[in-house]
PLY file of the C-alpha trace (Angstrom):
ply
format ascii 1.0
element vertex 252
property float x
property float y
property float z
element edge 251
property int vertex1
property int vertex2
end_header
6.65 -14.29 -20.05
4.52 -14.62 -22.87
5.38 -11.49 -25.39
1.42 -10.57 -25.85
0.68 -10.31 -22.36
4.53 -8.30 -22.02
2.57 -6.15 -24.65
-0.28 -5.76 -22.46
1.61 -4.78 -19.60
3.50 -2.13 -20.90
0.45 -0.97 -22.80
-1.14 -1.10 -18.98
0.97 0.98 -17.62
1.54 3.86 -20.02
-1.74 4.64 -19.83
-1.96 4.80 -16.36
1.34 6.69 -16.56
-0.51 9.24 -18.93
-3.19 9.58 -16.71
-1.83 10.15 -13.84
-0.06 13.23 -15.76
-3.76 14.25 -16.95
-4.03 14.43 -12.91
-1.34 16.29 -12.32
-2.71 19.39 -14.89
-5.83 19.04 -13.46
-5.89 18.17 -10.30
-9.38 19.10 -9.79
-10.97 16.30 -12.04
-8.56 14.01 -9.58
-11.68 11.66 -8.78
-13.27 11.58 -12.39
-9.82 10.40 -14.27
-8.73 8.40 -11.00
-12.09 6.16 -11.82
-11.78 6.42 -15.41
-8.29 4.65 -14.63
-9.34 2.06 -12.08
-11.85 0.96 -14.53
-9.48 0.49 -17.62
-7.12 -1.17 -14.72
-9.49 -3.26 -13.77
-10.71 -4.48 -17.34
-6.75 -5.09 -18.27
-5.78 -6.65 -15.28
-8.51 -9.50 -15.31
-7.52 -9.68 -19.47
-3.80 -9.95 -18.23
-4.38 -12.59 -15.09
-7.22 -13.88 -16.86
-9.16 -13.67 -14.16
-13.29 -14.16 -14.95
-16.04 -13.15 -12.65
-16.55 -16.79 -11.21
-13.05 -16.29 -9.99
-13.85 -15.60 -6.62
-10.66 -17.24 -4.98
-8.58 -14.76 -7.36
-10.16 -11.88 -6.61
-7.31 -10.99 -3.69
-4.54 -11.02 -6.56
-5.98 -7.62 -7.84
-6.85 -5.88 -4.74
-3.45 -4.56 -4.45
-2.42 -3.27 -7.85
-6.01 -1.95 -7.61
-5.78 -0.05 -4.17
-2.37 1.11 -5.08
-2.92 2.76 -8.39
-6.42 4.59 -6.26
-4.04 5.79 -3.90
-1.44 7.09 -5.94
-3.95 9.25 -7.88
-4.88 10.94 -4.39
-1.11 11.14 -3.20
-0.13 12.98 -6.52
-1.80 15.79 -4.95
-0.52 15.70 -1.78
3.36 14.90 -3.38
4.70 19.38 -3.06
6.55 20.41 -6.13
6.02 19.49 -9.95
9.05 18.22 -10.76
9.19 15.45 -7.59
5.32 14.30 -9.05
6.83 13.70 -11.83
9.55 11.91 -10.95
7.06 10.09 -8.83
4.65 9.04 -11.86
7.73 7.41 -13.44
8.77 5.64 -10.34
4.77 4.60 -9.48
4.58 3.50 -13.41
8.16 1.12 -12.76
6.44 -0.51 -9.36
3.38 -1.12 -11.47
5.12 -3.20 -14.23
6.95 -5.06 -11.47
3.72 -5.90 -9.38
1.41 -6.70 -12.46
4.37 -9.03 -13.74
5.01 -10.94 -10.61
1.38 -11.14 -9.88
0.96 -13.00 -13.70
3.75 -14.97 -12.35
2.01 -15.99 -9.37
-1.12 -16.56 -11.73
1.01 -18.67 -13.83
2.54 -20.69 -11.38
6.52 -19.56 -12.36
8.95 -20.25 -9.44
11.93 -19.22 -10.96
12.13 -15.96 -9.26
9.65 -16.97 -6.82
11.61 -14.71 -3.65
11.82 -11.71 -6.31
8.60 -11.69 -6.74
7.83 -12.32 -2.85
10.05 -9.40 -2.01
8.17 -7.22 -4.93
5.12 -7.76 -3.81
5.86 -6.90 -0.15
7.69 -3.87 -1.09
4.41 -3.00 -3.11
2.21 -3.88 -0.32
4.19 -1.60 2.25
4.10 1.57 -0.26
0.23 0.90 -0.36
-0.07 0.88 3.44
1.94 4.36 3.72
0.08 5.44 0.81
-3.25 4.50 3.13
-2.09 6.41 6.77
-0.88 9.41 4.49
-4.06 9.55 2.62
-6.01 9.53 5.99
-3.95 12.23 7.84
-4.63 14.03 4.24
-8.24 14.18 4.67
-8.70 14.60 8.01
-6.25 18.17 8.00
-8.06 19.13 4.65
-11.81 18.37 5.69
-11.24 18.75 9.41
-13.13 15.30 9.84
-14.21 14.25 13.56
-11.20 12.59 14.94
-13.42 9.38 16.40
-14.68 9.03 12.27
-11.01 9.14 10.52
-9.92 6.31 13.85
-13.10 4.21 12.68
-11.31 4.94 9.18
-7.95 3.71 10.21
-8.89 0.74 12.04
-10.52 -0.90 8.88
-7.77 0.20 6.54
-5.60 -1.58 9.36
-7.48 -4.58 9.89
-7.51 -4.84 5.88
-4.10 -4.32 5.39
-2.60 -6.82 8.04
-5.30 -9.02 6.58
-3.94 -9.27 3.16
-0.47 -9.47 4.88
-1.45 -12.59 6.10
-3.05 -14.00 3.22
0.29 -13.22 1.61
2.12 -14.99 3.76
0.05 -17.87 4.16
-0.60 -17.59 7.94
-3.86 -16.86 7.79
-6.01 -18.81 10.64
-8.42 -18.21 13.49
-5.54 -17.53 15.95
-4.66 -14.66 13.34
-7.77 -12.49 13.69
-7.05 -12.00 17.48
-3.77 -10.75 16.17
-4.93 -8.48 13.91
-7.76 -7.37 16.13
-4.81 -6.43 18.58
-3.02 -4.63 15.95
-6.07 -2.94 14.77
-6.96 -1.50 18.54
-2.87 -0.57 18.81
-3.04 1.56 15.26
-6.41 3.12 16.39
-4.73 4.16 19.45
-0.96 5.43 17.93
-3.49 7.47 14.92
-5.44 9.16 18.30
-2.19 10.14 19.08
-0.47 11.35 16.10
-3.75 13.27 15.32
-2.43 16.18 18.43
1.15 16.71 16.47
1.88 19.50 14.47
2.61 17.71 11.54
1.92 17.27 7.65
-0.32 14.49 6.14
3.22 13.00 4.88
5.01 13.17 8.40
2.07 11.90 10.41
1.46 9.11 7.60
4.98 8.09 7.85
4.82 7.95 11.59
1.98 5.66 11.64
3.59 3.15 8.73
6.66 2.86 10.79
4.51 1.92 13.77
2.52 -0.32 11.70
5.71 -2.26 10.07
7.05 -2.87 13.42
3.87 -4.55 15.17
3.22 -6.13 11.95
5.88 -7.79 11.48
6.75 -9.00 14.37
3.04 -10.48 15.17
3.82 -11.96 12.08
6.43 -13.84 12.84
5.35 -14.73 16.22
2.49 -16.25 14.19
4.77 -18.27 12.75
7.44 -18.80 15.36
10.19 -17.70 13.81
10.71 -14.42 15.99
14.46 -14.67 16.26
17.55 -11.75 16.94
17.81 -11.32 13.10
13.71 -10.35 12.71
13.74 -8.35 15.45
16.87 -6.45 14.27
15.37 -5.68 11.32
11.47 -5.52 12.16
11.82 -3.89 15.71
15.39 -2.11 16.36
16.22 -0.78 13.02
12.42 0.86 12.35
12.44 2.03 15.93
16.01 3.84 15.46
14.24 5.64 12.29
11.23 6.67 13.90
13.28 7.99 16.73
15.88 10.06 14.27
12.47 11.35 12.22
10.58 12.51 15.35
13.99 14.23 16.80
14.79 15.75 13.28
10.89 17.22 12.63
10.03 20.65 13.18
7.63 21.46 15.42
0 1
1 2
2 3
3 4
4 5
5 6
6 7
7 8
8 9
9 10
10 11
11 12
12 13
13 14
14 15
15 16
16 17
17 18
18 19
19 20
20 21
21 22
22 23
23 24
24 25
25 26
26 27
27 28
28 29
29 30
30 31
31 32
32 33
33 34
34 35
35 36
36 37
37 38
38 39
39 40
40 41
41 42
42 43
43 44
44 45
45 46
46 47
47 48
48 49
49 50
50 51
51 52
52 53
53 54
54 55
55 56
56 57
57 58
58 59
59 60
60 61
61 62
62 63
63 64
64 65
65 66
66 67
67 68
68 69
69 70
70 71
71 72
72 73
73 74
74 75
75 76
76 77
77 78
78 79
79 80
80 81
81 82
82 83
83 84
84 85
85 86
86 87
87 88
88 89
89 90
90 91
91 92
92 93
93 94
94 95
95 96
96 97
97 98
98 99
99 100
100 101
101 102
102 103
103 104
104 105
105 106
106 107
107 108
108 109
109 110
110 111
111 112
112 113
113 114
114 115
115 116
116 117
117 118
118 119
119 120
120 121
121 122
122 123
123 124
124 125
125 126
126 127
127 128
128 129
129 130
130 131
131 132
132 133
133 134
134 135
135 136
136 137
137 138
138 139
139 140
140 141
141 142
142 143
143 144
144 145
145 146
146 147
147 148
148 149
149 150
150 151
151 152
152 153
153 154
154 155
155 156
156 157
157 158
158 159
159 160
160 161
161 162
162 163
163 164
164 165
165 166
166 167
167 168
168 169
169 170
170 171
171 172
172 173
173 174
174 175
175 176
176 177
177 178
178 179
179 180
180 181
181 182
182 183
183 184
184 185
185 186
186 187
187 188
188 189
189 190
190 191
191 192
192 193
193 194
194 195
195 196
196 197
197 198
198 199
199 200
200 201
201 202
202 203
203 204
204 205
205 206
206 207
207 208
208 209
209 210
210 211
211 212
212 213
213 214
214 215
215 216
216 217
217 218
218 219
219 220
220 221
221 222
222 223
223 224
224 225
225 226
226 227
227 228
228 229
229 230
230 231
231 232
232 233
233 234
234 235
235 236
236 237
237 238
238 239
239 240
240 241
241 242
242 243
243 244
244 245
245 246
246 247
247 248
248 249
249 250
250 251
């Protein structure tokens, strides 16, 4: 990587590091300084990627560094004790650098590392999506929003999400919207249901992302028919076994 745009990077992400600490003091200004930071994201990013406004066709490579840095300013709040949002800054601030990195890789056309930087930017794209369902349950226990509104809410954060997903993975085609239309109705649904447990935002959110990574993934790879015993091990059996253990070890 070029050393000025290393420079950049880091430069990025300390100040989104210090700002999410400025949240963290004052967690009342949470919306002013979490704009004030997608702004100066924004504005480095495209100076980074090199992205210009007639770059339509780029404009998906900063939706999720974007989306993730917005939702990480509302989970602060929502992370309990000081020390663990701490720790949490630090660990947000490390996924950063690895996302805005492989994503200038991407830009750049470097296939060195090209599965590193697949397997970065999934594991980015999945803390984003638990990010979203916790963020929803958050608001709807805190504001007591009608249930029907925050399942509106989920479907398009859904419908988005799996959208991008397949964008990623370059199976994006007219068969695929019926999928994700499917998957949208089946979230909408398992949210409606999760929304009568006793739980916190970060339980119910973590629910809901489990569900989602196992219908995800394996509509997925039905969509490109490679749905074998190793997939579903690890996209349907495994994820199920955790959701089970997590529902059985939750207090009621």
């Amino acid at each position: 990587m070029d050393k000025t745009k290393e420079k950049k990077i880091f430069l990025t992400v300390f100040v989104i590091i210090f700002g999410l600490e400025l949240i963290n003091f004052l967690p009342s200004l949470v919306f002013l300084f979490a704009g004030f930071l997608s702004l100066f994201f924004l504005f480095m990013l495209s100076r980074i990627l090199e992205i210009r406004i007639e770059d339509r066709s780029l404009y998906p490579i900063i939706v999720l560094p974007l989306v993730l840095l917005i939702e990480a300013s509302i989970v602060l709040n929502i992370v309990p004790p000081v020390p663990v949002k701490h720790v949490f800054i630090i660990l947000f601030g490390f996924l950063l650098y690895l996302v805005v990195s492989s994503l200038y890789a991407v830009k750049s056309h470097i296939v060195s590392y090209s599965v590193i930087i697949f397997n970065i930017l999934t594991i980015a794209y999945l803390v984003s999506v638990l990010f979203a369902y916790v963020i929803i349950n958050y608001f709807y226990l805190l504001f007591k929003l009608p249930v029907w509104f925050v399942m509106i809410l989920s479907g398009i954060i859904t419908f988005s999400f799996f959208l991008f997903h397949l964008w990623k993975n370059n199976v994006l085609s007219k068969e695929s919207y019926i999928y994700n239309f499917l998957l949208t109705i089946l979230m909408v649904e398992f949210f409606w249901i999760v929304s009568f447990l006793p739980l916190l935002a970060l339980s119910s959110g973590f629910i809901l992302f489990l569900i989602y990574y196992i219908y995800s993934g394996l509509l997925t790879f039905s969509l490109k028919n490679s749905l074998d015993r190793k997939n579903l091990l690890s996209h349907a059996v495994i994820p199920s076994l955790v959701l089970l253990l997590f529902l059985l070890s939750s207090k009621w």
